[in-house]
C-alpha positions as CSV (number, residue, x, y, z in Angstrom):
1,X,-10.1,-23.0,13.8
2,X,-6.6,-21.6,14.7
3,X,-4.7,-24.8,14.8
4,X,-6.8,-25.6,10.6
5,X,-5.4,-22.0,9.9
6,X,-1.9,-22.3,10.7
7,X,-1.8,-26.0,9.1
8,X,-3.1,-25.3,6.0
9,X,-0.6,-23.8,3.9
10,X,1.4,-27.1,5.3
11,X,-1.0,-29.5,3.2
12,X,-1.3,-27.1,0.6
13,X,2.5,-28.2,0.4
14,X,2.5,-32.0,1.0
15,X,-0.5,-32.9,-0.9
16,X,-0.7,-30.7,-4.2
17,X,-0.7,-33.5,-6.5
18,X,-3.5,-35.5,-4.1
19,X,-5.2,-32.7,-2.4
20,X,-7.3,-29.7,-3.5
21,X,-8.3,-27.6,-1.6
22,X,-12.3,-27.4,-0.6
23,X,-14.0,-24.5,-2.2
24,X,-14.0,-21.5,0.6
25,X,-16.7,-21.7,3.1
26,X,-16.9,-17.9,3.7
27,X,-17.5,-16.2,7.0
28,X,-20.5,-14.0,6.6
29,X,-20.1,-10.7,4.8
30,X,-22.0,-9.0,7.4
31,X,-19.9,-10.8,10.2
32,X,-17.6,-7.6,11.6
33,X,-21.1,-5.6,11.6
34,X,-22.8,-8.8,13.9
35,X,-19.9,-7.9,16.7
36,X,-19.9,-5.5,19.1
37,X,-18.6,-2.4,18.4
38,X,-14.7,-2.8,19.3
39,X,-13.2,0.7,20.8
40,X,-11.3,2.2,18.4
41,X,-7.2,1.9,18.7
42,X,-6.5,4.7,16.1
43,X,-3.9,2.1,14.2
44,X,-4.1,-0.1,11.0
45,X,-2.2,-2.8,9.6
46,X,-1.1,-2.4,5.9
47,X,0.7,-5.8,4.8
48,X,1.7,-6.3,1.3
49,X,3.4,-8.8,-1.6
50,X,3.7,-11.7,0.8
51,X,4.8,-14.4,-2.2
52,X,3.8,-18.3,-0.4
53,X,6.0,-20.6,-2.3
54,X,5.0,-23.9,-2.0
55,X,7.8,-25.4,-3.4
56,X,10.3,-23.7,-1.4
57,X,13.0,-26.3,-0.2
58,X,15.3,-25.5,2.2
59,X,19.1,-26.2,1.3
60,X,18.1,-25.8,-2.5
61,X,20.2,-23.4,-4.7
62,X,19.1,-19.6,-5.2
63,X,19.3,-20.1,-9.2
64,X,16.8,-22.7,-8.9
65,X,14.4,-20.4,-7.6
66,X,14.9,-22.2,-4.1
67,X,13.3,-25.5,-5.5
68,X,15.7,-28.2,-6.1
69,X,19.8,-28.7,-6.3
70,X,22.4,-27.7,-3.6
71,X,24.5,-25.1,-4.7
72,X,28.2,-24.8,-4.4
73,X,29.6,-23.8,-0.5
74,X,30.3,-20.5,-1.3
75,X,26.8,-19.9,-2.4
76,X,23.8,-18.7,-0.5
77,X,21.1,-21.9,0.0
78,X,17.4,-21.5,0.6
79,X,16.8,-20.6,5.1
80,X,14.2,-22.4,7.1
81,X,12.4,-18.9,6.6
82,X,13.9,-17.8,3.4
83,X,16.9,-16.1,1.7
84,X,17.6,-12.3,2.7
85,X,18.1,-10.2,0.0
86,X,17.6,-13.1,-2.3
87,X,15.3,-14.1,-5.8
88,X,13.5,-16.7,-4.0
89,X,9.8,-16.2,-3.2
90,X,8.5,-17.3,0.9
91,X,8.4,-20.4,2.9
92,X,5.2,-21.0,4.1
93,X,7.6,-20.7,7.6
94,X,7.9,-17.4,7.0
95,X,4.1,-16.4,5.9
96,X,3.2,-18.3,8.9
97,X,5.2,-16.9,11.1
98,X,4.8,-13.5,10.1
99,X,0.8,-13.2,10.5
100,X,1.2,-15.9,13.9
101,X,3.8,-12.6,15.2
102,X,0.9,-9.9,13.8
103,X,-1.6,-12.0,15.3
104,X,0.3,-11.9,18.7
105,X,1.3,-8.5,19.0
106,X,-1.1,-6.4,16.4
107,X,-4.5,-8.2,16.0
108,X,-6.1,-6.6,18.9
109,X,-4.4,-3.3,18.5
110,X,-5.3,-2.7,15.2
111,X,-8.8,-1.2,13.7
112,X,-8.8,-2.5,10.1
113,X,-5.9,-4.2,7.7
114,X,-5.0,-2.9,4.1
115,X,-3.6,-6.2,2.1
116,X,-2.3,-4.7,-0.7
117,X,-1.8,-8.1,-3.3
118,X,0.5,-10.4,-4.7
119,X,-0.2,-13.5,-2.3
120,X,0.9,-16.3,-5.0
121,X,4.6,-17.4,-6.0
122,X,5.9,-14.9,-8.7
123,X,6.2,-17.7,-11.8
124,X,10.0,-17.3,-12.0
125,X,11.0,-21.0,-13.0
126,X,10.4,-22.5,-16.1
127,X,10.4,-26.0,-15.0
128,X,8.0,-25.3,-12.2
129,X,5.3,-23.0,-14.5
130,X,2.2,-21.8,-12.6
131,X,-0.9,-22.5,-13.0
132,X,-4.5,-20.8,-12.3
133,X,-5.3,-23.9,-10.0
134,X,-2.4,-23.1,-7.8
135,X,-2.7,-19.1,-7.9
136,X,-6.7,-19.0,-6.8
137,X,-5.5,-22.1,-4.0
138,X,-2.6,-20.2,-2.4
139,X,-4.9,-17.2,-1.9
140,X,-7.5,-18.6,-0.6
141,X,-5.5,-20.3,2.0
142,X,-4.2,-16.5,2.9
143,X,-7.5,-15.5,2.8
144,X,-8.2,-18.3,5.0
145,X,-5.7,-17.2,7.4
146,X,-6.6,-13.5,7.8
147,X,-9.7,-14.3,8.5
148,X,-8.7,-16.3,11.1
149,X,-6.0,-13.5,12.5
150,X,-8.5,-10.4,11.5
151,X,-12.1,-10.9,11.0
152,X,-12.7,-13.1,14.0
153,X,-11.9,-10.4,16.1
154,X,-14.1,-7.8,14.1
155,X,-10.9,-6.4,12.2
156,X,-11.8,-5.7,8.7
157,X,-9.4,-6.7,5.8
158,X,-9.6,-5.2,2.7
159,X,-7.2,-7.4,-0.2
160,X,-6.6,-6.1,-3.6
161,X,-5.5,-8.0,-6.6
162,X,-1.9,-8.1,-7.5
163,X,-0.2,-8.8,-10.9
164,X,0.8,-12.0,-9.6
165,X,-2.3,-13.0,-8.3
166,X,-3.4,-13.5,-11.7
167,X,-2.6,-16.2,-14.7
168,X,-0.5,-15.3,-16.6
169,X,0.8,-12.8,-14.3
170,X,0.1,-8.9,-15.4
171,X,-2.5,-10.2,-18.0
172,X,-6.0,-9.5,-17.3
173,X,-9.0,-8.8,-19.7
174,X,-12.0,-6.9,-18.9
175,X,-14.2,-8.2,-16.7
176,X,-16.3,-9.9,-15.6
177,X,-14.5,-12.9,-15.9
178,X,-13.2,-16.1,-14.3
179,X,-10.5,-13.8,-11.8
180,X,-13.6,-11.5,-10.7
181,X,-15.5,-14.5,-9.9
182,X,-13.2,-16.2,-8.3
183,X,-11.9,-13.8,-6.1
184,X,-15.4,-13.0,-4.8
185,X,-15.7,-16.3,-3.9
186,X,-12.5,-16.2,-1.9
187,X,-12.8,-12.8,-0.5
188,X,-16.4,-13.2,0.0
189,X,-16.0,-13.0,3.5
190,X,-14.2,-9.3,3.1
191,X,-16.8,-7.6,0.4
192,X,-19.6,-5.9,1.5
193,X,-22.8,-7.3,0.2
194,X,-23.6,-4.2,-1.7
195,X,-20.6,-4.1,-3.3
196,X,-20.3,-7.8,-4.6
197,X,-21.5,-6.7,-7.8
198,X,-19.4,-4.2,-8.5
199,X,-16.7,-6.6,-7.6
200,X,-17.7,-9.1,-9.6
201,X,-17.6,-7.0,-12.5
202,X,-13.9,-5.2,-12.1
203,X,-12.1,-6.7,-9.1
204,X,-12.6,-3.0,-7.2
205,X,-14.9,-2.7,-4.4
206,X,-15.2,0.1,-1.4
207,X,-15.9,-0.7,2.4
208,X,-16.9,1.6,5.8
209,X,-14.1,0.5,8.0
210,X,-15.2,3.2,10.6
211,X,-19.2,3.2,9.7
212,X,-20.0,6.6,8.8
213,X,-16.4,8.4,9.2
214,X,-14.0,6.1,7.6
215,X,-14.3,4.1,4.3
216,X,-11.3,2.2,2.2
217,X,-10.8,2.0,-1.6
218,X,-9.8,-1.1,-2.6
219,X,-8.8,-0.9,-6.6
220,X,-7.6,-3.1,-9.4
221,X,-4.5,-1.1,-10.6
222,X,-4.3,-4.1,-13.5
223,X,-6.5,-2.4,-15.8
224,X,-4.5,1.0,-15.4
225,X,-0.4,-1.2,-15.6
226,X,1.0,-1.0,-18.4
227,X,2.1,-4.7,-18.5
228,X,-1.5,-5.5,-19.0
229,X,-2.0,-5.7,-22.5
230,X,-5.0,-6.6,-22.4
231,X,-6.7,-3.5,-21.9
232,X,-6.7,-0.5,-24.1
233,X,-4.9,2.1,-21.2
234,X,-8.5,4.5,-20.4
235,X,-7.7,5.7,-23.9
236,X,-10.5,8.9,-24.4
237,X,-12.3,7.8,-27.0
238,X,-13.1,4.2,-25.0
239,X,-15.5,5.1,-22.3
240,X,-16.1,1.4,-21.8
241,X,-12.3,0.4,-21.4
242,X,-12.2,-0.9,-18.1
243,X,-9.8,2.0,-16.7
244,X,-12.4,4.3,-17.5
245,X,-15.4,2.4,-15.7
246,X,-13.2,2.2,-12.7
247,X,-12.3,5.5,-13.1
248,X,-16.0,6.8,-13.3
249,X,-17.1,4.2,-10.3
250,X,-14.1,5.9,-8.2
251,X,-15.3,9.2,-9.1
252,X,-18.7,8.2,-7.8
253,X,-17.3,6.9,-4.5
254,X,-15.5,10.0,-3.8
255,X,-18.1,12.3,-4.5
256,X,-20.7,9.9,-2.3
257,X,-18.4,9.8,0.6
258,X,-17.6,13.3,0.6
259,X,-21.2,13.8,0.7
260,X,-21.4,12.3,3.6
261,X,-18.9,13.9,5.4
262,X,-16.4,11.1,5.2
263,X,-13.0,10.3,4.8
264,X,-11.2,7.8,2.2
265,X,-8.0,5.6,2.7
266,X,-7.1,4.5,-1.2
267,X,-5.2,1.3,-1.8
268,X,-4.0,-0.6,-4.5
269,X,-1.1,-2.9,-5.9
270,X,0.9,-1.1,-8.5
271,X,1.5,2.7,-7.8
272,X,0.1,5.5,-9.4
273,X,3.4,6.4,-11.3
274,X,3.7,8.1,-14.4
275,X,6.2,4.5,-15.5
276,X,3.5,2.1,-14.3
277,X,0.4,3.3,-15.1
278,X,-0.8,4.3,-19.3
279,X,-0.3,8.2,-19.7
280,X,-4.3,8.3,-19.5
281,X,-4.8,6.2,-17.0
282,X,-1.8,8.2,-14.5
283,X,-3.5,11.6,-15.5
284,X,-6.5,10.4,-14.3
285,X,-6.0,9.0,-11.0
286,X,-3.7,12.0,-10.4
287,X,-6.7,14.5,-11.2
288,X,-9.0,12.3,-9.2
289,X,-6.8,12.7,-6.3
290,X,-6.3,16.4,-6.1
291,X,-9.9,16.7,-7.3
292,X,-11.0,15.3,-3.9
293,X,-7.7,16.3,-1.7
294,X,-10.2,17.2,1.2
295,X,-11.4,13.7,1.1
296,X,-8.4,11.5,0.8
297,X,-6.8,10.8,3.8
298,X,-3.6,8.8,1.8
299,X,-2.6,6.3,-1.0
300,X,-1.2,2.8,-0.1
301,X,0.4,0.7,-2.3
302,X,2.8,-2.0,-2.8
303,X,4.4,-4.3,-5.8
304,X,7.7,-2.2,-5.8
305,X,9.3,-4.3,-2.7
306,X,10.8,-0.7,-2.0
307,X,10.2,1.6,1.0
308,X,9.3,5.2,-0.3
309,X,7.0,8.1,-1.4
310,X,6.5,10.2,-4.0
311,X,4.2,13.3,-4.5
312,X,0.7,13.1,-7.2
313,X,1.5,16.7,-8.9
314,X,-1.1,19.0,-10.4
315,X,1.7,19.6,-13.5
316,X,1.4,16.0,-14.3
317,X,-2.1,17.0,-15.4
318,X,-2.3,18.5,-19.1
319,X,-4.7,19.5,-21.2
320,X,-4.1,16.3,-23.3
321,X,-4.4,14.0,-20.3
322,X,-0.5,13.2,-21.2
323,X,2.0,12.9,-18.0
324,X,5.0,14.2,-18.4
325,X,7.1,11.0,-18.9
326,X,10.1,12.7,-17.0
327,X,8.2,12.6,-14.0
328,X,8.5,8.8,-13.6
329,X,9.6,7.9,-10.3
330,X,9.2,4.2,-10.4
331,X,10.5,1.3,-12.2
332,X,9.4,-1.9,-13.4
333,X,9.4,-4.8,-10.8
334,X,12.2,-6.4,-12.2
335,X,13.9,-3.7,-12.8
336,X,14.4,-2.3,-9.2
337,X,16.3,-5.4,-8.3
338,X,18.9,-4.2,-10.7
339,X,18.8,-0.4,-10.4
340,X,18.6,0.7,-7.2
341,X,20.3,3.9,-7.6
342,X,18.3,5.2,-10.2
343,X,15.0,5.1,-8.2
344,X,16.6,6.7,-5.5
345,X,18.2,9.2,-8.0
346,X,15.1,10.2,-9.0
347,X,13.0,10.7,-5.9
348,X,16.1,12.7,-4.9
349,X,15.9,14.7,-8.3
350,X,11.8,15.3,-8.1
351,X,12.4,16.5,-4.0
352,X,15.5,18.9,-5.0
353,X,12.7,20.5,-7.2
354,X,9.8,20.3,-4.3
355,X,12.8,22.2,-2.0
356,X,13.2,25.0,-4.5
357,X,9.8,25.9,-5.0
358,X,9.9,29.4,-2.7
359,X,5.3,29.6,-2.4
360,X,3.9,25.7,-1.9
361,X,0.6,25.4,-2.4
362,X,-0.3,22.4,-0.8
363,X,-3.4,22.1,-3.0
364,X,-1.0,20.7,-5.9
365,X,0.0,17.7,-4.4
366,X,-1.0,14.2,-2.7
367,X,1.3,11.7,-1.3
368,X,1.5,7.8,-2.2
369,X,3.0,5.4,0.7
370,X,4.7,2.3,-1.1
371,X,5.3,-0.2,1.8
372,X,7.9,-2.9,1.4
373,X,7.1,-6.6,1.1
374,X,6.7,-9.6,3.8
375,X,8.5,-11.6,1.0
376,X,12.4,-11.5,0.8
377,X,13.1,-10.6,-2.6
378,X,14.9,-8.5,-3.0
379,X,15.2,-7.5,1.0
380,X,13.8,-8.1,3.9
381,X,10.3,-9.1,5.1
382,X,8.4,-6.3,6.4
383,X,5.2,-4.5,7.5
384,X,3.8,-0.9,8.8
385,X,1.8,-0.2,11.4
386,X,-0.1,3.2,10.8
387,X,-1.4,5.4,13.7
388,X,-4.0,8.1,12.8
389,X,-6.1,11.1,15.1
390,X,-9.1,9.6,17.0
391,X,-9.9,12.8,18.5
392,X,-11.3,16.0,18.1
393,X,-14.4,17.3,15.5
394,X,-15.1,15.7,12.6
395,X,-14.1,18.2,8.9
396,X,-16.7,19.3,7.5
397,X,-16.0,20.0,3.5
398,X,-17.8,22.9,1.6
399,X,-19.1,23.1,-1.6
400,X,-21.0,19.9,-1.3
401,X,-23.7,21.4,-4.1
402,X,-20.9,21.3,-6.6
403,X,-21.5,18.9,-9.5
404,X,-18.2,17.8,-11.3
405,X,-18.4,16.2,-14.7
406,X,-18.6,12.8,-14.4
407,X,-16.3,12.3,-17.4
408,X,-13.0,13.1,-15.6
409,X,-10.2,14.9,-16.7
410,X,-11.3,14.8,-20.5
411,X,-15.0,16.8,-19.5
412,X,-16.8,19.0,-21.7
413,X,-15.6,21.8,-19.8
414,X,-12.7,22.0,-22.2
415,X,-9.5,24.5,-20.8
416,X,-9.4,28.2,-22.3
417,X,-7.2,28.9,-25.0
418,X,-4.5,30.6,-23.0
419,X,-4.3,27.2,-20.5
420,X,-2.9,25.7,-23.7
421,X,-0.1,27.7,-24.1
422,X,3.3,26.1,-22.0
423,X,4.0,29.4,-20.9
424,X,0.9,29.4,-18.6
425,X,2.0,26.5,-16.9
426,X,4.8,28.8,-15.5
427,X,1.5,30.3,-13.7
428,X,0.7,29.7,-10.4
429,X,-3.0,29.7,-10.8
430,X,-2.6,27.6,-13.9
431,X,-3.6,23.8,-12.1
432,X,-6.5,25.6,-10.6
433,X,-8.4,27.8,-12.9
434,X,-7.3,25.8,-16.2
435,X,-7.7,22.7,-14.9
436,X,-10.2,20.7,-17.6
437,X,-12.3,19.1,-14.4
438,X,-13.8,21.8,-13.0
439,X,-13.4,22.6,-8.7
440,X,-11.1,21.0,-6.8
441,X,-12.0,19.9,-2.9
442,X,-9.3,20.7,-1.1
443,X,-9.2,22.9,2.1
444,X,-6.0,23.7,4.7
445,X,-8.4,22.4,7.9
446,X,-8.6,18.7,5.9
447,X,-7.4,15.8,7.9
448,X,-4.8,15.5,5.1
449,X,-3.4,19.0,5.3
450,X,-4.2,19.6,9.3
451,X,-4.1,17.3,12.1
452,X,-7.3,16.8,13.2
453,X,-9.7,13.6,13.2
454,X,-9.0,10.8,11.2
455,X,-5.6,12.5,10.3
456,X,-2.5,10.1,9.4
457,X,-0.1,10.7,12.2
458,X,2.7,7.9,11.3
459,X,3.9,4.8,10.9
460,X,6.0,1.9,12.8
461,X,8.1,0.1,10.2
462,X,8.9,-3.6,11.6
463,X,11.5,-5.8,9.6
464,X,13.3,-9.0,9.9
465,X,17.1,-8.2,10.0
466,X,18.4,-11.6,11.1
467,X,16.2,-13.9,7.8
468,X,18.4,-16.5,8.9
469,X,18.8,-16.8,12.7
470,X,17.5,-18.4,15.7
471,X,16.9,-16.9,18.8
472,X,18.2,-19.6,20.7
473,X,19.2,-23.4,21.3
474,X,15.7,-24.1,20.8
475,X,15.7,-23.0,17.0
476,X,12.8,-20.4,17.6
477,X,11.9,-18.6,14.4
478,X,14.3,-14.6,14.0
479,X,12.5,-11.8,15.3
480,X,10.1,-9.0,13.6
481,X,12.1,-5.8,15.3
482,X,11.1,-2.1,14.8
483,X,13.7,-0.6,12.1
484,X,11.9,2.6,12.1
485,X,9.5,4.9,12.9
486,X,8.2,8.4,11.0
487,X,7.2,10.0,14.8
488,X,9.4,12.1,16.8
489,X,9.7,9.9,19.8
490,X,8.2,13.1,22.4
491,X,5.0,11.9,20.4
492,X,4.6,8.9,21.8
493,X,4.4,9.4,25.5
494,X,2.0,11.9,27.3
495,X,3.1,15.9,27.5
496,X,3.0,15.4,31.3
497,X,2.5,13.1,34.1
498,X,-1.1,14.6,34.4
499,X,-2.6,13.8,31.1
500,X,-1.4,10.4,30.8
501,X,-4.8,9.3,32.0
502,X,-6.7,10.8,28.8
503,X,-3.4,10.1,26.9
504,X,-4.1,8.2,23.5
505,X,-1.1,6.3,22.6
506,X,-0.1,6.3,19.1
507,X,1.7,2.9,19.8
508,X,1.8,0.3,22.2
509,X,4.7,0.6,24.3
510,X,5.2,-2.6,24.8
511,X,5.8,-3.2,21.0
512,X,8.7,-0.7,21.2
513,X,12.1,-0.7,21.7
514,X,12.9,-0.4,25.3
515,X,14.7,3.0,24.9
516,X,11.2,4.6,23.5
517,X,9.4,3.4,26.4
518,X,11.3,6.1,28.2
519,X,9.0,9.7,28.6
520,X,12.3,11.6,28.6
521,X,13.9,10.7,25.2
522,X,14.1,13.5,22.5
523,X,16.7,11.7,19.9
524,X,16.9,8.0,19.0
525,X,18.5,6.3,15.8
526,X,14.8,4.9,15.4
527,X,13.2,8.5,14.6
528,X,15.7,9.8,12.0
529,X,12.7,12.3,10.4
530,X,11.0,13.4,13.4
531,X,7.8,14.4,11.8
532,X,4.8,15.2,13.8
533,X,2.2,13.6,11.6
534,X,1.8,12.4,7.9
535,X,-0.6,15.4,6.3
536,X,0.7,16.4,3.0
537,X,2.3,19.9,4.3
538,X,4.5,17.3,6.4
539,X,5.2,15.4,3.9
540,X,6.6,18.1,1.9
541,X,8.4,19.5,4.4
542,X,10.5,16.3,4.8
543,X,10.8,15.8,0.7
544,X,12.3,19.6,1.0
545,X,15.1,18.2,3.3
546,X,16.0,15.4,1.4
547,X,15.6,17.2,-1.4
548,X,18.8,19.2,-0.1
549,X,22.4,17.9,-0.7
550,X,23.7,19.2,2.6
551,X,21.3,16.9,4.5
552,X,23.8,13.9,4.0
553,X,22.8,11.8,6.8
554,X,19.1,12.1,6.2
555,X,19.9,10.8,3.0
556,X,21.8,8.0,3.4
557,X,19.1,6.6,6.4
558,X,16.5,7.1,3.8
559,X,18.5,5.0,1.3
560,X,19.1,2.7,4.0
561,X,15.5,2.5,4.6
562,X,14.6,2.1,0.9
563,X,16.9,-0.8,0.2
564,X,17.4,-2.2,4.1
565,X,21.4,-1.9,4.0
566,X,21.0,-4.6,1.0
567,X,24.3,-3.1,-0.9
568,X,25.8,-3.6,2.8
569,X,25.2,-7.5,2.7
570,X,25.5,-8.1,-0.8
């Protein structure tokens, strides 16, 4: 099974012409539930915009997409495992290589995976055009492989559909169509069975990745982008849009988890910005969100190749269901390659805000993780490694009798007059009590406000700083090395000699640099932000910092971070 795994992409390359690929004999749905239980590590994967090229050439030019002509000497040419900081998509060497290191070092340490899209060549040259055929083969060949790497060892995988992972990329109508179908035919293996339908009908799907404590939201963010053209945006008076329905299914699952005393990890492709997403369609999922604070433990996404977070704010929520345009903190894909300071800029600009704000009330806000990308364009490949709280009592939310309006933010219980007026947004009651929804769950003892079970306590970043070298005479692929960590390093070691016995590590030691292993270190260049765990009052504590000019060096490692030293190298 392993060695068909790792060949595969290999044929997918030498026979595309002459071979297709056999349609996907799935695993069983059910097959994580037929294992034993596995003990629980406390630590999940979250992998993202991976990119398989398979007509990457090595030698070939950079313009060329890394598919044909040698370029000049002075110019850059296509790496056994890619270009650093380049235009060109990934080698199979690198995809390969990347889930053979995860597989070596992660698989058994890790309780579930969030694959957060675009696994497919972005369809950047004109003479090479993609097509469906290619598209639905490349991800079913990584589909392939992570089950191989994942659910053979009882590690669930929930994928999500990324605007390259459809033809033509960013387009998709409503469904269900030919994508949904297909993609439960190649993800068959990660659905649930009583979700296939669901899936089949909008490409969104939830899953219990801790049975009864821990389920994952796996949504299509195409039918909220605003690339997609295809749909009309969860416009108000279009309840069937297909932004809405998955707006109304989410609403649902949230409401049915939280019911069952259960916490949600939410994950998607494009982030929940107020540039990506269509004004309805943002002002949704941020309600949604802070509607059910005390129920989601964090947002994951990918698609912007950048490293960073931004804040869901209850003032992007108006009586309208407009977001206030000048609260966009993302831009489009293409455009991050070529503006790097102005997404920076404005993260700075919205946490400068955050840090003037004298009385936070954490019930305003939720926090959205964008990961960076395995693919090298426009950095370097990447993935996180999240730790979260395996011990303690479970949260148990109030209010469960409340019944919310199941049409969202645009309910029949309409805001007062006064809640109209701009004045009373100046109010600091005004998000809660004029609100157009109704309650809002939240609750300081959450796991996402208080560290307590299930809580987010941080992430590993690992990256691959040398794209281009060997390890040795023997040509050995460059090494995935740990470029940063959110933990301040007395976290990852036992308070004392005594309760190291009992002690849960947050990460393996072995997977650390050697000066973490070491009980007795306080500082280290890896833990710049020192933070004790990822709850939102955490969060916005660090945002406060940055968002402070005299906090130069934090700032520049978080640039640093967001763009890997890329206007260092090029």
């Amino acid at each position: 099974m392993r060695t068909t795994a790792v060949s595969l992409l290999f044929l997918l390359v030498q026979f595309q012409d002459v071979f297709a690929a056999p349609t996907q004999v799935p695993f069983d749905s059910d097959l994580v539930a037929k294992r034993p239980p596995r003990k629980l590590r406390g630590r999940f994967l979250h992998l993202t915009d991976m990119h398989p090229d398979p007509y990457y050439r090595v030698g070939t030019s950079e313009k060329s997409a890394c598919h044909r002509r040698k370029p000049k000497k002075a110019k850059p040419r296509a790496g056994e495992h890619g270009i650093p900081f380049g235009d060109c998509d990934s080698p199979f060497s690198l995809t390969n290589h990347t889930l053979d290191f995860i597989d070596k070092k992660w698989s058994e340490e890790v309780d579930f995976v969030i694959w957060t899209g675009d696994s497919a060549r972005h369809d950047n040259d004109r003479k090479l055009p993609r097509t469906t055929k290619e598209i639905y083969e490349l991800n079913r060949a990584m589909a392939r492989k992570m089950e191989d790497v994942f659910l053979s060892k009882g590690v669930p995988v929930i994928p999500t559909i990324g605007n390259n992972d459809v033809w033509p990329h960013n387009i998709m109508l409503p469904g269900p169509n030919d994508i949904t179908f297909q993609y439960s035919v190649i993800w068959r293996s990660f659905i649930p069975f009583p979700s296939f339908q669901v899936f089949q009908r909008g490409g969104y799907f939830s899953v219990d990745v801790i049975p009864g404590s821990v389920a994952a939201i796996s949504l299509n963010t195409m039918y909220f982008y605003t690339s997609n053209k295809a749909v009309g945006g969860c416009e108000v008076n279009d309840p069937q849009d297909p932004g809405n329905l998955q707006f109304d299914w989410l609403e649902v699952q949230l409401q049915t988890f939280r019911s069952r005393g259960m916490q949600v990890w939410i994950a998607g492709h494009v982030p929940p910005s107020a540039r990506n997403y269509y004004p309805e369609c943002h002002v949704r999922y941020v309600e949604l969100s802070l509607r059910y604070q005390d129920t989601i433990l964090g947002h994951l996404f990918g698609h912007m190749n950048v490293d960073h977070f931004f804040f869901l704010d209850a003032q992007e929520v108006t009586h309208n269901g407009q977001a206030r345009s000048s609260d966009a903190l993302e831009e489009d894909e293409q455009d991050v390659k070529k503006k790097h300071k102005d997404l920076y800029g404005s993260l700075l600009k919205n946490f400068n805000h955050v840090s003037k704000v004298s009385n936070i009330d954490h019930d305003n806000y939720a926090v959205v993780n964008v990961a960076p990308s395995v693919v090298p364009n426009p950095y370097l490949p990447s993935f996180r490694i999240f730790s979260y709280n395996i011990s303690g009592s479970p949260y148990v939310p109030g209010d469960l009798g409340v019944i919310v309006d199941g049409r969202g933010p645009r309910g029949s219980n309409a805001p007062r007059p006064d809640c109209l007026d701009d004045l009373a947004r100046q109010n600091a009651t005004f998000e809660k009590e004029c609100h157009p929804s109704g309650h809002w769950n939240s609750s300081p003892n959450s796991p996402s406000r208080r560290n307590g079970l299930w809580s987010p306590l941080g992430f590993a970043q690992y990256y691959m700083p040398d794209l281009n070298a060997t390890t040795n005479k023997r040509k050995r692929p460059p090494k995935y090395k740990l470029e940063y960590l959110t933990f301040h390093p007395s976290l990852l070691h036992p308070p004392s000699e005594g309760a190291r016995s009992g002690f849960h590590y947050p990460l393996p030691l072995r997977n650390l640099p050697r000066s973490l292993r070491n009980s007795t270190v306080t500082k280290s260049k890896y833990a710049p932000y020192g933070m004790h765990d990822l709850t939102i009052p955490s969060w916005l504590k660090l945002a406060r910092r940055l968002g402070k000019a005299k906090h130069k060096k934090l700032r520049a490692r978080f640039r640093r971070y967001m763009y890997m030293g890329a206007d260092e190298e090029r």
